[in-house]
Steps between C-alpha positions, in 0.01 A plus 500: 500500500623829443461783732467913420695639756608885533716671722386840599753667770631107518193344586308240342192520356224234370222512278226366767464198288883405545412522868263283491701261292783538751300426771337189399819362349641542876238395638520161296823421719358543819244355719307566829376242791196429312660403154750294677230327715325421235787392293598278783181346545446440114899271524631781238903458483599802707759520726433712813837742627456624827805764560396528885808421777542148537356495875178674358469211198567248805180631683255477229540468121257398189543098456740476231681825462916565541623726704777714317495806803507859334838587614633217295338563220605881498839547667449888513259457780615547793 
């Protein structure tokens, strides 16, 4: 897809229909509780990340999912 973009005083601006494009092609990458419940209960191949500490994963943690904790994942976190 190709995108309009101009820079006025260097920011960038979008037709709104670019937005919206934008948008929903992020949006295709990400999911909330409900999408990944349902995914879950439907056996989809998914694999579940959950960045919290390793105690917190310990405690509690959706059946199934790896625990990769965020500071390992991003080393600029401190």
């Amino acid at each position: 897809m190709s995108m309009t973009i101009l820079l006025i005083h260097n920011e960038v601006i979008m037709s709104s229909i670019e937005q919206l494009a934008y948008y929903q092609e992020k949006l295709s990458y990400e999911t909330d509780l409900w999408d990944l419940y349902l995914a879950l209960k439907n056996g989809e191949n998914i694999i579940v990340v959950d960045g919290r500490s390793k105690e917190a994963y310990q405690h509690e943690h959706i059946p199934g999912a790896i625990n990769i904790p965020h500071k390992e994942m991003c080393f600029d976190t401190k």
